[in-house]
N, CA, C and O of each residue as an XYZ file, in Angstrom:
624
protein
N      69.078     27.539    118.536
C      70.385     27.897    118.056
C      71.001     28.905    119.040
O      70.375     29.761    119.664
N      72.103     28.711    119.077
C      73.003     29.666    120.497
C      73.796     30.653    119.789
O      74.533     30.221    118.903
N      73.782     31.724    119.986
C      74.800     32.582    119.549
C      75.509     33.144    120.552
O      75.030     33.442    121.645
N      77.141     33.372    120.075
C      78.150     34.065    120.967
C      77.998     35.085    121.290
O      78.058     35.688    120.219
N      77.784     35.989    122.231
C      78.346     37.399    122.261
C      79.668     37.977    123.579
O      79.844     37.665    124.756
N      80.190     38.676    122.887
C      81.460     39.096    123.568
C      80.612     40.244    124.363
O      79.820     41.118    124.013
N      81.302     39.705    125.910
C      80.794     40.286    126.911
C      81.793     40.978    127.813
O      82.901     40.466    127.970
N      81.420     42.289    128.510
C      82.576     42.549    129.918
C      82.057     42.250    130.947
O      81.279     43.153    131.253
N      82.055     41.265    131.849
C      81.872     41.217    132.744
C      81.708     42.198    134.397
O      82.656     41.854    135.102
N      81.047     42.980    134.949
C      81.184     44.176    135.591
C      80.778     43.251    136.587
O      80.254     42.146    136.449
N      81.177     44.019    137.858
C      80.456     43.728    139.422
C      80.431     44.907    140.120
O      81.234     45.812    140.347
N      79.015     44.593    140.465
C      78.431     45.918    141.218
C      77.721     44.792    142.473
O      76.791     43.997    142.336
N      78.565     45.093    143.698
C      78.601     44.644    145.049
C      78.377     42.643    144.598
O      79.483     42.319    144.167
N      77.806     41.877    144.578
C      77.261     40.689    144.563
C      76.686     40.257    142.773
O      76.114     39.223    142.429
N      76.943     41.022    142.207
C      75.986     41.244    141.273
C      76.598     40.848    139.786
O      77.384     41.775    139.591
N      76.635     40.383    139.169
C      77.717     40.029    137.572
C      76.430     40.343    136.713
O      75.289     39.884    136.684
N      77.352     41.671    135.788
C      76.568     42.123    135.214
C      77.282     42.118    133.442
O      78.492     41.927    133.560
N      76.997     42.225    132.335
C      77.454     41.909    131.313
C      77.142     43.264    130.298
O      76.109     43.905    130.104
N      78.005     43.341    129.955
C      78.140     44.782    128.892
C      78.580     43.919    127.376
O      79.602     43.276    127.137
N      77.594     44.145    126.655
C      78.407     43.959    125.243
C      79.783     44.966    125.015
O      80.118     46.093    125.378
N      80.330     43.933    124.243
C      81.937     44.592    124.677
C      82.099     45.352    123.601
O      83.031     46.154    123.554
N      80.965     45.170    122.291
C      80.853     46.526    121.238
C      80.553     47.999    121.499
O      80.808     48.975    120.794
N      79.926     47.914    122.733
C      79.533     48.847    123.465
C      80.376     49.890    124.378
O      80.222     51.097    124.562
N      81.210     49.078    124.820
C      82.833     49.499    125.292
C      83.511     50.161    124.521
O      83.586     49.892    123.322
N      84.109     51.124    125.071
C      85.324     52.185    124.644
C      86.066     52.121    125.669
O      86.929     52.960    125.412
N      86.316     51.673    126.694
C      87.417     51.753    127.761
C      87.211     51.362    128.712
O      85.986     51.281    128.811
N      87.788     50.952    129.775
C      87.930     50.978    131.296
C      88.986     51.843    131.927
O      90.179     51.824    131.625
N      88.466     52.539    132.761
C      89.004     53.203    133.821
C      89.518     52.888    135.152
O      88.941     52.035    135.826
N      90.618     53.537    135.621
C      90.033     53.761    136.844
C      89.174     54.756    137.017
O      89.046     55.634    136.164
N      88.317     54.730    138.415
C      87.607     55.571    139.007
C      88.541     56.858    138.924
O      89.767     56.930    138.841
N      87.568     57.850    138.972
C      88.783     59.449    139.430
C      87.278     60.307    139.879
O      86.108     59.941    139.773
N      87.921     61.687    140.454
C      87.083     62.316    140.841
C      85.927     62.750    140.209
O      86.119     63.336    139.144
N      84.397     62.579    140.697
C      82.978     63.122    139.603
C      82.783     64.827    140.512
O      82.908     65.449    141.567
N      82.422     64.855    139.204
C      81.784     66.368    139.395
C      80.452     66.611    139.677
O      79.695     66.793    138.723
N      79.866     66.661    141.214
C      78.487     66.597    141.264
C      77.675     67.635    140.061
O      78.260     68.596    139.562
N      76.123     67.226    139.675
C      75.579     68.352    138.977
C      74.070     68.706    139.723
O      73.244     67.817    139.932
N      73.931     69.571    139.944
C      72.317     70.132    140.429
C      71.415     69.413    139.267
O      71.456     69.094    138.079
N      70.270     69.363    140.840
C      69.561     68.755    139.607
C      68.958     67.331    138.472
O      67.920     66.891    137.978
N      70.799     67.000    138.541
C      70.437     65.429    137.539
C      69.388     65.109    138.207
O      68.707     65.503    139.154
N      69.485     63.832    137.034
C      68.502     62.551    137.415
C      69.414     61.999    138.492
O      70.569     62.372    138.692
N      68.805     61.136    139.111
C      68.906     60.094    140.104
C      69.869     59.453    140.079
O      70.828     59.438    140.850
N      69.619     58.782    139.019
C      71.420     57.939    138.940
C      72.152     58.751    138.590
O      73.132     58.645    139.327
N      72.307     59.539    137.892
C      73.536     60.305    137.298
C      74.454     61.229    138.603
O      74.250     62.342    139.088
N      75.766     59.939    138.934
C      76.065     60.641    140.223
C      77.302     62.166    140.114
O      77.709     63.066    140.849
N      77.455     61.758    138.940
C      77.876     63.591    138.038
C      78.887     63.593    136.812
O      78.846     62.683    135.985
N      79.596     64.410    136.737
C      80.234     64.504    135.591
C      81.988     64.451    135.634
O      82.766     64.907    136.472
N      82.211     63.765    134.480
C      84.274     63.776    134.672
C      84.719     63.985    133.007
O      84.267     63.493    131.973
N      85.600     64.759    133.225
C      86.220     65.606    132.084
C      86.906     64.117    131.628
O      87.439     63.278    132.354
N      86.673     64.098    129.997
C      87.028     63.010    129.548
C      87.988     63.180    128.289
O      87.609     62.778    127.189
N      89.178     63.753    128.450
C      89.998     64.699    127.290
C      89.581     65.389    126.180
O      89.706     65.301    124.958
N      88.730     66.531    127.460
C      88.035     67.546    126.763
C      86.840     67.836    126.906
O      86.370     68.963    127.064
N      85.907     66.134    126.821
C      84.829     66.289    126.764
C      84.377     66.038    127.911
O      85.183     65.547    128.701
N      82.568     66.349    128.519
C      82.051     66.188    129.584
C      81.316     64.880    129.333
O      80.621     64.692    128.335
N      81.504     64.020    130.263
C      80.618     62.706    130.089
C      79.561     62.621    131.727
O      79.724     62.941    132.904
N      78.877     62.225    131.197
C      78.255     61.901    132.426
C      78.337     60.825    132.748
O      78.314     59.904    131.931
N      78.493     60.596    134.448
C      78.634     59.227    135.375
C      77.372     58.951    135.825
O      76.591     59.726    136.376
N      77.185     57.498    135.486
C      76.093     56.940    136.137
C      76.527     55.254    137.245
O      77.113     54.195    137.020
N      75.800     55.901    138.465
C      75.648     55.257    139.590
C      74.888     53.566    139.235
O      73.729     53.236    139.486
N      75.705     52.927    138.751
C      74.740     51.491    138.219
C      74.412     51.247    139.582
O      73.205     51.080    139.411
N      74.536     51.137    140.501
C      74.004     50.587    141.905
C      72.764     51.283    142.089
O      71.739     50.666    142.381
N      72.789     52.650    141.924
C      71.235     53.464    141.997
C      70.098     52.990    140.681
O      68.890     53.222    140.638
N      70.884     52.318    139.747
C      69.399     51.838    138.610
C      69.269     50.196    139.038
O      68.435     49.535    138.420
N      70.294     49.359    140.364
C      69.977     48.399    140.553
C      69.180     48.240    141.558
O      68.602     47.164    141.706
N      68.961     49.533    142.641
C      68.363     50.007    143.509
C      68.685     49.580    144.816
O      67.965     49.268    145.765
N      70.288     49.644    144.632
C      71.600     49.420    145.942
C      71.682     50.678    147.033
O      72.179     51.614    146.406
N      71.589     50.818    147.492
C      72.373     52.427    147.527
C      74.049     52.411    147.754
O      74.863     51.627    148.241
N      74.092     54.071    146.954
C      75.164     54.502    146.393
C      75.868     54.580    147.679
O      75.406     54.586    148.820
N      77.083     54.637    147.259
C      78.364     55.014    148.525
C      79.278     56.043    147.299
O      79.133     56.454    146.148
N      80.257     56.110    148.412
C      81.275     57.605    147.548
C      82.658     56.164    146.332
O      83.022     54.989    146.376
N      82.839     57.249    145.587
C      83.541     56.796    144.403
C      84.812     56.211    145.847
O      85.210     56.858    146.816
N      85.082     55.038    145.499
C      86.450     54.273    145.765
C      87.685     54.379    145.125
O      87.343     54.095    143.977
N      88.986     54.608    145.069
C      89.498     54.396    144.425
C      89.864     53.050    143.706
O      90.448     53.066    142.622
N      89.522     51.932    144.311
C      89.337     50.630    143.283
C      88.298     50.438    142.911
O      88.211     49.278    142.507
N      87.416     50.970    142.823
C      86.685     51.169    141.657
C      86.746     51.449    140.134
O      87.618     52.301    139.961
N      86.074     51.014    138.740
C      85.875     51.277    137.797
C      84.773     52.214    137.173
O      83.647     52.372    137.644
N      85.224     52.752    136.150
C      84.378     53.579    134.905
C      84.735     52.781    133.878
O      85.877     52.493    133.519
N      83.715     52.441    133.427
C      83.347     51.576    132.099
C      83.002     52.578    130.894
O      81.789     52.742    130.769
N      83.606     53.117    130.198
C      83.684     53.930    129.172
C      82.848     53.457    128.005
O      83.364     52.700    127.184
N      81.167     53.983    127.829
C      80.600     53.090    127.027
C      79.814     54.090    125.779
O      79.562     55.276    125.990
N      79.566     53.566    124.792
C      78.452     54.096    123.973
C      77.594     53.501    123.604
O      77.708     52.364    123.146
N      76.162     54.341    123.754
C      74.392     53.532    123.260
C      74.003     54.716    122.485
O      74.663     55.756    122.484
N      73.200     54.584    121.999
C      72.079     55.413    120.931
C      73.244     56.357    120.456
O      72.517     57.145    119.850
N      74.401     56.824    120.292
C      75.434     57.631    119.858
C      75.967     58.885    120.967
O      76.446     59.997    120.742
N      75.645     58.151    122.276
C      76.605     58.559    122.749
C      77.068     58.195    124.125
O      76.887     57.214    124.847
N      77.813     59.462    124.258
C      78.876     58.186    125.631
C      78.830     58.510    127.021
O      78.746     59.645    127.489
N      78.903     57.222    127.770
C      78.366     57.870    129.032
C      79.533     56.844    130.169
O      80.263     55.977    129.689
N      79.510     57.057    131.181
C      80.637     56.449    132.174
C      79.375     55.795    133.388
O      78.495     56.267    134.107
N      79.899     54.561    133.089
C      79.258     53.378    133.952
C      80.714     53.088    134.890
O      81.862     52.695    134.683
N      79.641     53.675    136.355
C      80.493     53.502    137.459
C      80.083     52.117    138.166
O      78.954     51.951    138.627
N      81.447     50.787    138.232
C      80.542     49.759    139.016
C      82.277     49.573    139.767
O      83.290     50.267    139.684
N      82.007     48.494    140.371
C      82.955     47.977    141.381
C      84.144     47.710    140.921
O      85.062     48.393    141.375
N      84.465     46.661    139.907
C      85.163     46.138    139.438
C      85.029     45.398    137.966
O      83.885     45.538    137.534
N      85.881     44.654    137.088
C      85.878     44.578    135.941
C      86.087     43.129    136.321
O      86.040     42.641    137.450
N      86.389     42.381    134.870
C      87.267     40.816    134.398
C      87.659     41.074    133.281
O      87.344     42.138    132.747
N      88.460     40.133    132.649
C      89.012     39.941    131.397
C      87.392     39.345    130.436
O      86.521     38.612    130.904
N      87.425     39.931    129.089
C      85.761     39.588    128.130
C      85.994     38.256    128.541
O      86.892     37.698    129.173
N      84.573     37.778    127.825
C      84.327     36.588    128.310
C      83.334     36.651    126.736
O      83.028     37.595    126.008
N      83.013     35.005    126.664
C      81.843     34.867    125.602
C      80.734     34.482    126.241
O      80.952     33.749    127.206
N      79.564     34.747    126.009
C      78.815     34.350    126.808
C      77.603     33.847    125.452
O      77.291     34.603    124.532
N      77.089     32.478    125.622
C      76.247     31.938    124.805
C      74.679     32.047    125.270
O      74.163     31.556    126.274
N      74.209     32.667    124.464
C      72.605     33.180    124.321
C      71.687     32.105    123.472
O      71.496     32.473    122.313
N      71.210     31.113    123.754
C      70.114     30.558    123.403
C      68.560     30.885    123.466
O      67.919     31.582    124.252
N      68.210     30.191    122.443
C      66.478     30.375    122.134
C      65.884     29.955    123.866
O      64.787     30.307    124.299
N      66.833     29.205    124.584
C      66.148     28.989    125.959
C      66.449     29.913    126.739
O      65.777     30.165    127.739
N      67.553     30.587    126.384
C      68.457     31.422    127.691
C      66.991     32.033    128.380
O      66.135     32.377    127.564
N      66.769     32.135    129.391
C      66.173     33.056    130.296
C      66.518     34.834    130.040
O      67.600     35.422    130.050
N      65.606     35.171    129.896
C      65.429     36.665    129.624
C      65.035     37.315    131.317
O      64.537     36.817    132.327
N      65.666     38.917    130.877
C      65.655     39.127    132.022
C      63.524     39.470    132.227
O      63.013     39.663    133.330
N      62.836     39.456    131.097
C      61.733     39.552    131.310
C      60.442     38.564    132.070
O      59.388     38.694    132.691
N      61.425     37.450    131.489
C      60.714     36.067    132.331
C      61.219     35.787    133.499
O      60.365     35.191    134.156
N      62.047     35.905    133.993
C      62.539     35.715    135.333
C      62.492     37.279    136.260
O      62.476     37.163    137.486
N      62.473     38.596    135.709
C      62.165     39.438    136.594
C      62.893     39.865    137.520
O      62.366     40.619    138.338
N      64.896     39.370    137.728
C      65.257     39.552    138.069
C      65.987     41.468    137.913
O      66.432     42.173    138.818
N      65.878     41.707    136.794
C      66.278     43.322    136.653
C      65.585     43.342    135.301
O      65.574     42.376    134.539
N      64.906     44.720    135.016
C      64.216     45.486    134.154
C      65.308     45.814    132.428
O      65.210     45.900    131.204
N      66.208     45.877    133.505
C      67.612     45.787    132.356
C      68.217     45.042    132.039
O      69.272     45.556    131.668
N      68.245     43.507    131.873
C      68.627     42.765    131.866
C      67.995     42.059    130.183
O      66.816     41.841    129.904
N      69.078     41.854    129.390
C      68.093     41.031    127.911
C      68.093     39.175    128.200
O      67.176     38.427    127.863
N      69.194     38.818    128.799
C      68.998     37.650    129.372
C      70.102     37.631    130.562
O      70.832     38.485    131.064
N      69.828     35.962    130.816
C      70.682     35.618    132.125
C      71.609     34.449    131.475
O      71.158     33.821    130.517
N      72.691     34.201    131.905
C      73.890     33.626    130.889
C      74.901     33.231    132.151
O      75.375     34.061    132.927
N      75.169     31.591    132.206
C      76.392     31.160    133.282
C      77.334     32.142    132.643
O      77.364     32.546    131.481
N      78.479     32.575    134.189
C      79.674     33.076    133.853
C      80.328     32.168    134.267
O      80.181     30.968    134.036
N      81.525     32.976    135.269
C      82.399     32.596    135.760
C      81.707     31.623    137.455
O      81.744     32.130    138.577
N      81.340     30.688    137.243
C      80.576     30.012    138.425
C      79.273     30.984    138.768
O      78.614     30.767    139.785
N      78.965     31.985    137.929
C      77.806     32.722    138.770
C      76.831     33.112    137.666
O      77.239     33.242    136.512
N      75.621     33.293    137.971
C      75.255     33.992    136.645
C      75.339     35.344    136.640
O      75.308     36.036    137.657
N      75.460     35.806    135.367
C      75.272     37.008    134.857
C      74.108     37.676    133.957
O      73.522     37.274    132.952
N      74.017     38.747    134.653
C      72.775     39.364    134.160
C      73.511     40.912    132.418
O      73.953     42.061    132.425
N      73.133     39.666    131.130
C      73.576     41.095    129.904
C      72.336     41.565    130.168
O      71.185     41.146    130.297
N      73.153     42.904    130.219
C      72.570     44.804    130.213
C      72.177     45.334    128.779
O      73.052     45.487    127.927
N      71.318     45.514    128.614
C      70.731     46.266    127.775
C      70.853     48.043    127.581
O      69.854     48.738    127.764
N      72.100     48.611    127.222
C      71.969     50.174    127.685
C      71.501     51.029    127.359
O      71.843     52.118    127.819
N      70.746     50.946    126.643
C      69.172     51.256    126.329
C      68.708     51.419    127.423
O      68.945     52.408    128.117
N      67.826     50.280    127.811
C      66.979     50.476    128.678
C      67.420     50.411    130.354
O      66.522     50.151    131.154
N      68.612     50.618    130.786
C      69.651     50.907    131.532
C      69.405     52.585    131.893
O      68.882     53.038    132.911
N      69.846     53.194    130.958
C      70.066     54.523    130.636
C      68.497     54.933    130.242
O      68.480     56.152    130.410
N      67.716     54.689    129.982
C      66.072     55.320    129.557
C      65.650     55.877    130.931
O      65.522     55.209    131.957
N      65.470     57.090    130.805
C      64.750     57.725    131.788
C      66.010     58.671    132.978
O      65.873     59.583    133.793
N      66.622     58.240    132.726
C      67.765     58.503    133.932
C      68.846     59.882    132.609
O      68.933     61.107    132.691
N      69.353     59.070    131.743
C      70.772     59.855    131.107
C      69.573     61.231    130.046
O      68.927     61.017    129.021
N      69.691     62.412    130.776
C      69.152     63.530    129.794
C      70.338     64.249    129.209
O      70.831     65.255    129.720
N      70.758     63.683    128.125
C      72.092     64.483    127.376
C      71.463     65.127    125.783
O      70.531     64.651    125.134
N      71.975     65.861    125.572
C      71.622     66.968    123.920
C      72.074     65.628    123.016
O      72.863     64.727    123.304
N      71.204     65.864    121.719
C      71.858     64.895    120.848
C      72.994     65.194    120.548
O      73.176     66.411    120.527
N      74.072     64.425    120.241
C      75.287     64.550    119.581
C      75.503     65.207    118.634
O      74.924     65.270    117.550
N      76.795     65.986    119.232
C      77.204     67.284    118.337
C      76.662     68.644    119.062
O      77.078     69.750    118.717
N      75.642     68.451    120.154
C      74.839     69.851    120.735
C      75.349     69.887    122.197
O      75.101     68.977    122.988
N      75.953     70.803    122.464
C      75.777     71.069    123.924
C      77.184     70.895    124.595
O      78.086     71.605    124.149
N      77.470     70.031    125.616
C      78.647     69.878    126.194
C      79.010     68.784    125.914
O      80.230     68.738    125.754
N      78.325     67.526    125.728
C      78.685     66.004    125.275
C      80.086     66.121    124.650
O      81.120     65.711    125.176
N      79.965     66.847    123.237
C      81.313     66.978    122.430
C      81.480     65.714    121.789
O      82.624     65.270    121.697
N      80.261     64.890    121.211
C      80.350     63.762    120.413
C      80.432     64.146    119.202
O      80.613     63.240    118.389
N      80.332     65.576    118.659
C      80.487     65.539    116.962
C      81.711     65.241    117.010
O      82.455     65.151    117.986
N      81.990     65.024    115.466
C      82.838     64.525    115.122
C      84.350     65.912    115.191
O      83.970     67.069    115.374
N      85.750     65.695    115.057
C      86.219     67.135    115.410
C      86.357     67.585    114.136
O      86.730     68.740    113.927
């Protein structure tokens, strides 16, 4: 049995990558990050997000690309996982897309193409790898639970 899921399509250099689009709160443009001492690895820093501090993460550094400097045609993908929100920096965007997940679809576990990946799904002539941001973000995003700290996810 196949089920739909509404997807955003992202590209990071060669790469079609899929965001559940429940997961989405916005697209951006790129704008200036605020380096931070310290982070993790991917986390290439922080951008004031009306008011609040979000942290930017380098998807090319968890695809194991290396990073270059923010572009201005570039995107921030404005997203939330486990309750809270974080800015996925990739190349460029598309208009959602549906993307159909079958009992056959290829997982990103059997094929081994990315660690983050829950399956692999035709797009637009290419495949796409849906992101899991969970396990995307595990190990890399160290933020206070929500409501503590600078995040500024409680409620106002």
């Amino acid at each position: 049995m196949c089920r739909k899921l509404d997807m955003l399509p992202c590209y990071v250099e060669d790469r079609v990558l899929g965001l559940p689009l429940d997961s989405v709160d916005k697209v951006l443009r790129a704008s200036w990050v605020t380096p931070v001492p310290d982070a993790p690895p991917a986390v290439a820093g922080v951008i004031d997000l009306r008011g609040r501090i979000v942290q930017v993460i380098d998807v090319r550094k968890k695809l194991g690309l290396p990073s270059r400097p923010v572009a201005p045609s570039d995107i921030f993908v404005v997203a939330r996982t486990g309750g809270r929100t974080v800015v996925l920096w990739v190349d460029r965007t598309v208009a959602a897309a549906k993307a159909e997940v079958g009992e056959d679809t290829p997982t990103g576990d059997q094929q081994g193409p990315s660690p983050y990946a829950t399956a692999i799904v035709p797009g637009e002539g290419e495949l796409m790898l849906v992101l899991d941001l969970d396990r995307l973000l595990a190990g890399e995003v160290q933020l206070p639970p929500p409501g503590h700290g600078p995040q500024g996810d409680a409620p106002p």
